[in-house]
C-alpha positions in Angstrom: 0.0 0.0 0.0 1.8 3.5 -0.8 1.6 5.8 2.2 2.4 8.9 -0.3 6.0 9.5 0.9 8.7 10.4 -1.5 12.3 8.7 -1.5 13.3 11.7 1.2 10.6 10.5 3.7 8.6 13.8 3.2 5.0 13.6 1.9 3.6 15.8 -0.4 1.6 17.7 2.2 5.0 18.6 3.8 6.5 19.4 0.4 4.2 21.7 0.0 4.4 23.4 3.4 8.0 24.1 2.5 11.0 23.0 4.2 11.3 21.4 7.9 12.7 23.4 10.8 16.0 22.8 11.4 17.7 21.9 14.6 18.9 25.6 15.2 15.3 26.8 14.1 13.6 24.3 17.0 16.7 25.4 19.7 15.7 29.0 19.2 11.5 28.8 19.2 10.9 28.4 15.5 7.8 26.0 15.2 7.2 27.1 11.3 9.1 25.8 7.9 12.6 26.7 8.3 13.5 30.7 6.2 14.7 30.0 2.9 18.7 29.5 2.3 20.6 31.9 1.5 23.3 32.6 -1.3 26.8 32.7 0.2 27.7 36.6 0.4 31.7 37.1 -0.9 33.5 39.2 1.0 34.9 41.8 -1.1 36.5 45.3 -1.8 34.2 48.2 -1.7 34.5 51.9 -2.9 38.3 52.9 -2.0 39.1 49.8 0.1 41.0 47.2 -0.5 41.6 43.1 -0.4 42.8 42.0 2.5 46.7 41.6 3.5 49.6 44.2 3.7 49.2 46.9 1.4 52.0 47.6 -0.9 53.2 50.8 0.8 53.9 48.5 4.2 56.1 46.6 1.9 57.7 49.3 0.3 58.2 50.8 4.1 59.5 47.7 5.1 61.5 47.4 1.9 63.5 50.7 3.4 63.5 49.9 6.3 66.3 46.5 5.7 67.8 49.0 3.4 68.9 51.7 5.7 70.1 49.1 7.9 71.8 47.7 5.3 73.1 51.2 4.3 74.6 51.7 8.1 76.4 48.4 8.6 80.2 49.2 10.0 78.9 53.2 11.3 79.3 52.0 14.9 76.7 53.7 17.3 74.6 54.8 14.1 73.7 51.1 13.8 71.9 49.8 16.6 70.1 53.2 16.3 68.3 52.4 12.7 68.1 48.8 14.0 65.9 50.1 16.7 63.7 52.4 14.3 63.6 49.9 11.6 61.7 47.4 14.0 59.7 49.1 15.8 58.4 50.7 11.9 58.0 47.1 10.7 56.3 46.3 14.3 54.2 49.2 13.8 53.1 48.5 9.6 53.0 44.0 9.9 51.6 43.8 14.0 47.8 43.4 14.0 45.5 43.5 16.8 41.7 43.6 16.9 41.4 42.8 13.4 43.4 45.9 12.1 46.9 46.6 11.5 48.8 48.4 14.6 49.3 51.6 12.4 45.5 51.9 11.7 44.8 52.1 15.4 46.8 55.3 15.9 44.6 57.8 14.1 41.3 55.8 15.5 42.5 56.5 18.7 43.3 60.3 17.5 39.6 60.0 16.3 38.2 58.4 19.7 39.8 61.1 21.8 38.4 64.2 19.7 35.4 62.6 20.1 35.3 62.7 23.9 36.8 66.2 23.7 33.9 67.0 21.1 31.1 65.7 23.6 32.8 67.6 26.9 32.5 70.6 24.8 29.0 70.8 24.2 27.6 73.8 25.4 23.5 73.8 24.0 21.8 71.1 25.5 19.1 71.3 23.4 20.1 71.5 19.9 23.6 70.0 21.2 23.0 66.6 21.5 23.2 65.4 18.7 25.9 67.7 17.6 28.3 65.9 20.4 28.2 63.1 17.2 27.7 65.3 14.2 29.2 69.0 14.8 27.5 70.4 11.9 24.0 68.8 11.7 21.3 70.7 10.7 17.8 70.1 9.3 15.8 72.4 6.8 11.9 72.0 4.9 12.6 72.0 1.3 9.9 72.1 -1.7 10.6 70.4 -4.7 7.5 70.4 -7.1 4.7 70.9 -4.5 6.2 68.5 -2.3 8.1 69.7 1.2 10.7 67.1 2.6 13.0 67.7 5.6 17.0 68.0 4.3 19.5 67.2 6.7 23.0 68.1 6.4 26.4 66.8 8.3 29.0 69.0 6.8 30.3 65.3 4.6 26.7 65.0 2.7 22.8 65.4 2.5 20.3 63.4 3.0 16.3 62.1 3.2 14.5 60.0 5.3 11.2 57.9 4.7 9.6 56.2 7.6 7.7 53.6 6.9 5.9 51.1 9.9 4.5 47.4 9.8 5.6 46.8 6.4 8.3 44.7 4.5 10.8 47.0 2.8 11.2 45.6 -1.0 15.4 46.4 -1.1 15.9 44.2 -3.8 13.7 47.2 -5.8 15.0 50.3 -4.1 18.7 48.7 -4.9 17.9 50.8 -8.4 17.6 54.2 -6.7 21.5 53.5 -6.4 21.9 53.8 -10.2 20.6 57.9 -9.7 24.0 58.6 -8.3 23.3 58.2 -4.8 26.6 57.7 -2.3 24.7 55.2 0.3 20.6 53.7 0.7 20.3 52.9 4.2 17.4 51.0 6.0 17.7 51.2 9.8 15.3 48.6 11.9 14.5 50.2 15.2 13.0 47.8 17.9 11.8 47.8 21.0 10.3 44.6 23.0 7.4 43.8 25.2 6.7 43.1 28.0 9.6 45.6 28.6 12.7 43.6 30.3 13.0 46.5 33.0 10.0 44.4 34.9 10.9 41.3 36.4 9.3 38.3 35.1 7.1 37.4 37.7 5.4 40.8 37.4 1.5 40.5 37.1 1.3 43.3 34.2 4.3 41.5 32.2 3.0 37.6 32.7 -0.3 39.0 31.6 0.8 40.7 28.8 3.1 37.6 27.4 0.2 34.9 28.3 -2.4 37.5 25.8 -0.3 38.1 23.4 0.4 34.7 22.6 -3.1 34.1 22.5 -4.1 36.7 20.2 -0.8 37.4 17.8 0.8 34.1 18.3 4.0 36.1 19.5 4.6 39.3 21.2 4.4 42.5 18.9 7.3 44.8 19.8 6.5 47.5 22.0 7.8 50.3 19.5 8.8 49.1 16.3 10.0 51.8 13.3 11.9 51.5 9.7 13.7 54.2 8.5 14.9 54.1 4.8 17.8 57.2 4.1 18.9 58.6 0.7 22.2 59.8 0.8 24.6 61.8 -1.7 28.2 62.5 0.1 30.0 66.0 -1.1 31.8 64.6 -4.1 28.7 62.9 -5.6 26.0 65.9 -4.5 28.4 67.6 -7.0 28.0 65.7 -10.0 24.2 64.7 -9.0 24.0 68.6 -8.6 25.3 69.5 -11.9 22.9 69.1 -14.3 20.1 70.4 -12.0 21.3 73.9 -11.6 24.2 73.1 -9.3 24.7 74.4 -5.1 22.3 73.4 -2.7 18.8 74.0 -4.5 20.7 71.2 -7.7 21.0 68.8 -4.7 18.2 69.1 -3.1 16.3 68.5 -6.4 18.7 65.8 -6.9 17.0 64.5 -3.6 13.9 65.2 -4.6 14.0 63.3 -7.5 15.5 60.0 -6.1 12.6 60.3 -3.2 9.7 60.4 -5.6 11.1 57.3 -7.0 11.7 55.7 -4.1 8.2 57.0 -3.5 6.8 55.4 -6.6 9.0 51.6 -5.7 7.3 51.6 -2.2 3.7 52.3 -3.4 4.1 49.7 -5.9 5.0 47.1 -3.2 2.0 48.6 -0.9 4.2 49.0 1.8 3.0 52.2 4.0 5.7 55.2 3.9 5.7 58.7 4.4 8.5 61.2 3.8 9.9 63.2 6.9 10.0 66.6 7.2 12.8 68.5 9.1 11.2 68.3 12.6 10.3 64.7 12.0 13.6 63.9 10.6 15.7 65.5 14.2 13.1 63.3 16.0 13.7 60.2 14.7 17.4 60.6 14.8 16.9 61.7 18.7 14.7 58.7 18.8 17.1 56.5 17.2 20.1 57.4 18.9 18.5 57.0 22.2 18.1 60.7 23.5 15.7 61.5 26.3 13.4 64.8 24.4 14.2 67.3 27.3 17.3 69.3 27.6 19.9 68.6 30.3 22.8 70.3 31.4 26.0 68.5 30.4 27.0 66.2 28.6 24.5 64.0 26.6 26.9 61.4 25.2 29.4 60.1 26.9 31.7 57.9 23.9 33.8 55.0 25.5 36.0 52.4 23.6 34.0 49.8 23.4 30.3 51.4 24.2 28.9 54.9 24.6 26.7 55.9 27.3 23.5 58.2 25.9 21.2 59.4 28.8 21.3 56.7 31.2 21.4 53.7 28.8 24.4 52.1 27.4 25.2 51.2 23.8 26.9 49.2 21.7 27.6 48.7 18.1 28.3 45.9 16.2 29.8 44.9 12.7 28.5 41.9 11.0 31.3 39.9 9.2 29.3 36.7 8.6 26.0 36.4 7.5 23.2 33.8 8.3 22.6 30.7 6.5 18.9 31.4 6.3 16.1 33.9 5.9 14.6 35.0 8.8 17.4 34.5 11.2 18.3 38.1 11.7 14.8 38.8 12.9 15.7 36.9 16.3 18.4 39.0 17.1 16.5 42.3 17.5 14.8 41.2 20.8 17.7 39.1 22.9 17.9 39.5 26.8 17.5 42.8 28.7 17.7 45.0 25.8 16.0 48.6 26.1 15.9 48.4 21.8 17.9 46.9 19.1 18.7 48.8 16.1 19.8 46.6 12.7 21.1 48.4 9.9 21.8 47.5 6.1 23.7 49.8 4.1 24.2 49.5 0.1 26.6 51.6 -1.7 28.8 53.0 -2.2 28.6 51.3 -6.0 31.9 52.2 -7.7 32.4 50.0 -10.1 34.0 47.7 -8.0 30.7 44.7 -7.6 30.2 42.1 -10.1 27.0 41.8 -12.3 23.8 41.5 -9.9 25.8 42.0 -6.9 25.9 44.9 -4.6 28.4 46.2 -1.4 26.6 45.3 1.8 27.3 46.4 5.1 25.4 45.3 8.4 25.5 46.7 11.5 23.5 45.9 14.8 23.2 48.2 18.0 21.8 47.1 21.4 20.9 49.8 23.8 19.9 48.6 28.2 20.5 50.3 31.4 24.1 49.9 32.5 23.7 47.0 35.3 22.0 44.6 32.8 24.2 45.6 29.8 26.2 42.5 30.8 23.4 40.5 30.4 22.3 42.3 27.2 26.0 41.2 25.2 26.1 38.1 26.5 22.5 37.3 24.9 23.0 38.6 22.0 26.4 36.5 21.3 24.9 33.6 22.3 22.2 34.4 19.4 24.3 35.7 16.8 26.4 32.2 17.6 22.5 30.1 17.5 21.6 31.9 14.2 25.2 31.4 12.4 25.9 35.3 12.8 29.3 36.1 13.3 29.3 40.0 15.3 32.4 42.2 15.4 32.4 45.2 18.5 33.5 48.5 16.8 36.1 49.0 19.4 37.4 52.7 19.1 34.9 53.2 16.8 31.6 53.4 18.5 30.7 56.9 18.2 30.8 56.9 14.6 28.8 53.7 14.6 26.4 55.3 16.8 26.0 58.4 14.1 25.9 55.8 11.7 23.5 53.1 12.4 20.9 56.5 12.5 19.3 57.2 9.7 21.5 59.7 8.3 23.7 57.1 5.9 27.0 58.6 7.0 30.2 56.6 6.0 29.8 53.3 7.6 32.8 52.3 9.9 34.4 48.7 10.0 36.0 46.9 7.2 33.9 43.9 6.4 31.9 44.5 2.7 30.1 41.8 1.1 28.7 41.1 -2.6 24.8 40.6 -2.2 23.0 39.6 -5.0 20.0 42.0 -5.7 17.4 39.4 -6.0 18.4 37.8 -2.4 18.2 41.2 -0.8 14.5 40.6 0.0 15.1 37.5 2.2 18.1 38.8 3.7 15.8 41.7 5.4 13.7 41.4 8.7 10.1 41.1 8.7 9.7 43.6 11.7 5.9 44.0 12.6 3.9 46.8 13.6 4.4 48.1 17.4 2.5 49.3 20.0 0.1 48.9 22.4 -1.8 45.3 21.9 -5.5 46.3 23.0 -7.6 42.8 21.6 -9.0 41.6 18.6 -10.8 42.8 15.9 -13.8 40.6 14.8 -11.9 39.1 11.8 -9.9 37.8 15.2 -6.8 40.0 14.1 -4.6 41.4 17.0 -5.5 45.2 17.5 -2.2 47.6 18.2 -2.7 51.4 19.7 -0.2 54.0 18.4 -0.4 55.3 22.2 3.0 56.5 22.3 5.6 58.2 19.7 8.0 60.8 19.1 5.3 63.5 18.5 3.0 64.2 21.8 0.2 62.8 21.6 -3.5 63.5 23.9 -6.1 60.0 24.3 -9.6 60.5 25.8 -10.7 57.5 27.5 -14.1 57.6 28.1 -16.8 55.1 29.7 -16.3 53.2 32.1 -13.4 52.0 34.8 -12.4 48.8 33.7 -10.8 50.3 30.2 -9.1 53.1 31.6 -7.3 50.5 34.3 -7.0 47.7 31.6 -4.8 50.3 29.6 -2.9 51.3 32.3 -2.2 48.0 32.9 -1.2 47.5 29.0 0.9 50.5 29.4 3.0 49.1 32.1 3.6 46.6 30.3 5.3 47.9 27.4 7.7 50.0 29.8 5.4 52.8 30.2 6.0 54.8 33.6 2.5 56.7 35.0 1.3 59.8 37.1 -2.3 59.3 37.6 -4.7 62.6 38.7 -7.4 63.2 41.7 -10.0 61.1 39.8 -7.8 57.6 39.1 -6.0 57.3 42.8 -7.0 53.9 42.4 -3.5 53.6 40.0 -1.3 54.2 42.1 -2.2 50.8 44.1 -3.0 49.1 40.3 0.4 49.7 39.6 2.0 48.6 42.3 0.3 45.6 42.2 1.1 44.9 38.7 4.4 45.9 39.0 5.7 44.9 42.4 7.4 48.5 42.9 6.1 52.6 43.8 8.0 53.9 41.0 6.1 52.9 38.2 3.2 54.8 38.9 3.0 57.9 40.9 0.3 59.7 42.6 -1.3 63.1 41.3 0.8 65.0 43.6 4.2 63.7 42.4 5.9 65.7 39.4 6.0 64.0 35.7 8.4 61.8 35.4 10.6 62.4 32.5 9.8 60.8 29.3 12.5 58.7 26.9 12.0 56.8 24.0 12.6 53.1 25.9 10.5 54.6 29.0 7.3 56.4 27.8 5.1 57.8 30.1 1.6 57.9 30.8 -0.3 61.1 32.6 -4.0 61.2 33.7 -5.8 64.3 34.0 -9.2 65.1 34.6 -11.3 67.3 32.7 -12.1 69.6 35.3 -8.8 69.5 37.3 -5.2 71.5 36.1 -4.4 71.7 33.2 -2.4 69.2 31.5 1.4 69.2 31.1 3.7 70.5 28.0 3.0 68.6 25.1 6.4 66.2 24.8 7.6 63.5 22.7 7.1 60.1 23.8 4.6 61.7 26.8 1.0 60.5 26.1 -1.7 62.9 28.2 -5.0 60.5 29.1 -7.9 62.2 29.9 -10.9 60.2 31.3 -14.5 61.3 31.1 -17.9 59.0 31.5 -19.2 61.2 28.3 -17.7 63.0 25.6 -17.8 66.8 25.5 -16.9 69.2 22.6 -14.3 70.7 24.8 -12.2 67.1 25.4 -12.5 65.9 21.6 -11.0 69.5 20.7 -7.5 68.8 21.5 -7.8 64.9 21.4 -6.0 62.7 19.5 -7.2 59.2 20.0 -10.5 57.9 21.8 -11.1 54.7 23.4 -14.1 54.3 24.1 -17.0 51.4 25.0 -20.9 51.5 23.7 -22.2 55.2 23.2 -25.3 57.2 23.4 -26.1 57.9 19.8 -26.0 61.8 20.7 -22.8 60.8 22.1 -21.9 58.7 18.8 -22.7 62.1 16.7 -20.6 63.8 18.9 -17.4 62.1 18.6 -18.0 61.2 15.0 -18.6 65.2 14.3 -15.2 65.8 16.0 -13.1 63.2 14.0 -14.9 63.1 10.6 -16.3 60.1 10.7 -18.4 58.8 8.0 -22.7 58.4 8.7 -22.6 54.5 8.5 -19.8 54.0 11.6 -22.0 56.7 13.8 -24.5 54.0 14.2 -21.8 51.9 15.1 -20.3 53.4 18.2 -23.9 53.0 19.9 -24.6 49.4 18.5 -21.4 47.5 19.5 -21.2 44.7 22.0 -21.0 45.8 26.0 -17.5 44.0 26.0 -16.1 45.9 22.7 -14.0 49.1 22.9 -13.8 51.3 20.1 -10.6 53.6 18.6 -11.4 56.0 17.0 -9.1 58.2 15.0 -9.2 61.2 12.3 -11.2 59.8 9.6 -12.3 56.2 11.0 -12.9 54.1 13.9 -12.2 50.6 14.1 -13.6 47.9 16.9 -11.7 45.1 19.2 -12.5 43.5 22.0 -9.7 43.5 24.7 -10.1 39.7 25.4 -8.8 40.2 29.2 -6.9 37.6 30.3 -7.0 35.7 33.6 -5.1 38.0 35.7 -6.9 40.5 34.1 -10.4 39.7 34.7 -9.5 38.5 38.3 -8.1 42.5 39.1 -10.4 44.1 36.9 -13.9 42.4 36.7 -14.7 43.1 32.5 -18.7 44.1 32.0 -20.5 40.7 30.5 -21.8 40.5 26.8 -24.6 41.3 25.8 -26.2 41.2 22.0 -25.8 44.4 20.2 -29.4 46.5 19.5 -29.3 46.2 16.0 -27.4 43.5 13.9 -24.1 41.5 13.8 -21.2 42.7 15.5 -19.6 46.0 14.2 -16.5 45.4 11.4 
């Protein structure tokens, strides 16, 4: 009787479900068909550098070098003298260390040292921050054929940035844009992981959080989770890019302009969900990416070490890859490893000069973990242990890590290290992360697809929760979760012992009397007001403001952003759908949905989830039962 099965044991089912996980893909959680292989990247010269070995000037030095002892042989005291010089020369040019030749490690630590003298110098805090890395960074709206875009300049080149969120970047496509003259095309994968590692494990909010997330996405969505694509032209190419486009600064800013509306054009094609950055956007995701709290402090901002740099409380370091995986997908499991705050993975193609074979490209990677400095032992040792799982080989960027930390931002500034590789085009695709959307995991919709909240980001942002308790303490929960810190106001005290329940600590949440903790883009924060009580705080980046009502008001939807909210009165339903611009047929919605359902409505449309509690949530919160809508089936 034939049982289906091919020669290789495998029957045509699991053929067709493509192939088995492999050993490594089991050790490290992977339940799914194993990521396709991948092509063998060469090693190879890029731009101005070279193949590996002494260069011929080192020969050529050493060449001398026998020479002039050979010139002084019989000149008594004169000969142990060049004896001396001409070894410690040869010492200096042949002795390696690190991975570089002794003479290279003279001007990097020349380089290291004006870079600590750089950062104690700093005299702005606000606008000096990120100056401490780039001296002459600046950022400027330009208009190019009814289009503005934020240009940023570094005093060595120009450049773009589109953001895009929850969506697959098609590089294999954008690899073209490089053919308009562009110096680099950078992609920088920002993420940050949930339930934040800053709780302990055993913490209600971050068991409850990993048990419903599992449930409802199959695997915890990040916390945060941003791609940032760059367009760069260095000085030498903005000239010749700039040339036939009227030349200066307005010929390379259309030069920009150009290669962003065909970038534009590739990413629309692919579906994937972009927008271009203006000049305020553009500082904020580099503040964001480099790991800078958005307040100003006295002092110094960035503190560059040898082998780390220390940015606002959190410690950094960056990372050269000289070995790439075997697989697709494997690069994906080293953006969330141990106690990281965030992980930050960039790929950079280019420079392209004439130097790659046919179909191949120069590829450099480079990955960045950030965490507070008494688990930043724990953070390196994870991530070696799964680089070493996922057949990544890491290099640190000793000496080198404050231009690594310019560089894995999105500002495609010359990359440091010396490992290039050849990538073929068409394996660019798989050799990409999937990173998903991030955020705040609320429920499911009723397709049963996890919900996310935008509830925190890098431009202020003001929620109105209305209705009743158990959403406005099932988000503060959420919140918690995800690394958020809280204040909560005269009408939520009951927060303060919510949070210390969920968290096992005071200083997650503090009471209304207690000043605003500071926001950063790893910590968030969370502050309740009421609509009657003081007024709420500055707006501030990565500082959400939650105002809580039983009913809507014209006043509160003014200045709101976001609105979570249960079942509404239908004058309450025409209300908020007045405020936001919602269309007629979702009006009727917001007063038909289930008891259970929570609705979040943003400009121009709402959508509906329920926040499927889970056991340690319904035990501390108590969720209203179900009950069948008014009218119809449930809302979509």
């Amino acid at each position: 009787m034939s049982t289906g099965r091919t020669a290789g044991g495998d029957t045509p089912r699991q053929r067709a479900a493509g192939p088995r996980p492999t050993m490594d893909d089991r050790l490290a959680g992977r339940s799914g068909p194993a990521g396709t292989e991948l092509p063998a990247l060469r090693a190879m010269p890029a731009g101005r550098r070279r193949l590996p070995g002494p260069a011929v000037g080192q020969l050529v030095a050493v060449e001398v070098a026998a020479f002039a002892i050979a010139a002084v042989i019989g000149r008594g005291l004169l000969l142990p003298v060049v004896v001396a010089l001409a070894v410690l020369v040869t010492l200096l040019l042949l002795g390696r260390w690190r991975g570089r030749w002794w003479y290279q490690q003279i001007p990097l630590r020349l380089s290291f040292r004006r870079a600590r003298r750089r950062a104690r110098g700093s005299v702005d805090p606000r606008r000096g921050a990120l100056r401490e890395l780039a001296p002459r960074l600046s950022a400027t709206d330009v208009t190019e054929r009814d289009a503005t875009y934020g240009l940023g300049y570094d005093g060595a080149g120009w450049f773009a940035v589109i953001e895009l969120r929850g969506t697959a970047v098609p590089l294999s496509a954008l690899a073209e844009l490089l053919d308009d003259r562009l110096t680099r095309l950078t992609v920088s994968y920002r993420y940050r992981a949930a339930p934040t590692p800053r709780l302990t494990a055993w913490a209600p909010a971050a068991m409850s959080y990993q048990d419903g997330s599992a449930k409802l996405a199959g695997r915890v969505p990040p916390g945060d989770a941003a791609t940032h694509l760059c367009l760069r032209l260095d000085t030498a190419d903005a000239v010749t890019a700039a040339d036939s486009r009227g030349g200066g600064t307005a010929g390379v800013s259309r030069a920009l302009a150009a290669a962003l509306r065909r970038a534009d054009r590739v990413l629309s094609a692919a579906g994937a969900r972009h927008r271009t950055l203006r000049a305020d956007e553009l500082l904020a995701a580099l503040t964001t990416s480099v790991g800078l709290a958005p307040v100003a402090m006295p002092g110094r901002r960035i503190a560059p070490g040898w082998d780390r740099c220390d940015v606002d409380g959190y410690r950094q370091a960056s990372y050269q890859v000289t070995a790439w995986p075997p697989r697709a997908g494997r690069l994906d499991a080293l953006l969330a490893t141990g106690p990281t705050a965030w992980t930050t993975l960039t790929l950079v193609l280019g420079p392209c000069t004439g130097t790659t074979d046919d179909g191949a490209l120069p590829l450099r990677g480079y990955l960045r973990i950030a965490a507070p400095p008494d688990a930043f032992g724990a953070a390196t040792e994870s991530l070696a242990k799964a680089a070493t799982l996922h057949g990544v080989t890491l290099r640190r960027l000793d000496g080198e890590q404050h231009t690594a930390l310019y560089a894995t931002a999105p500002t495609g500034a010359e990359s440091p290290g010396t490992a290039v590789h050849a990538a073929p085009v068409a394996a660019l695709d798989r050799l990409a992360p999937a990173v998903p959307a991030g955020g705040l995991l609320l429920g499911r919709d009723p397709d049963r697809q996890p919900v996310l909240v935008p509830l925190f980001g890098d431009r202020p942002r003001r929620v109105l929760l209305i209705g009743s308790i158990w959403p406005t303490r099932l988000v503060l929960l959420r919140c918690l979760a995800v690394g958020a810190r809280a204040r909560a106001s005269a009408g939520t005290p009951d927060w303060v012992s919510l949070g210390r329940w969920a968290t096992g600590a005071d200083h997650w949440v503090l009471p209304a009397a207690a000043p605003v903790p500071a926001a950063h883009p790893a910590a968030p924060v969370l502050v309740a007001v009421d609509p009657t009580g003081p007024t709420a705080p500055p707006p501030m980046p990565w500082q959400t403001v939650a105002a809580t009502a039983t009913r809507p008001s014209a006043a509160l939807l003014s200045g709101a952003d976001l609105v979570l909210t249960g079942k509404l009165l239908p004058a309450d339903a025409h209300l908020i759908g007045t405020a936001f611009g919602l269309p007629d047929e979702q009006l009727g919605l917001l007063s038909r949905m289930y008891d259970d359902m929570v609705a979040i409505v943003e400009p121009g449309g709402v959508r509906f989830c329920w926040p499927t509690p889970t056991a340690v949530e319904t035990e501390i919160l108590t969720p209203p039962r179900r009950h069948q809508p008014a009218l119809g089936a449930p809302p979509r």
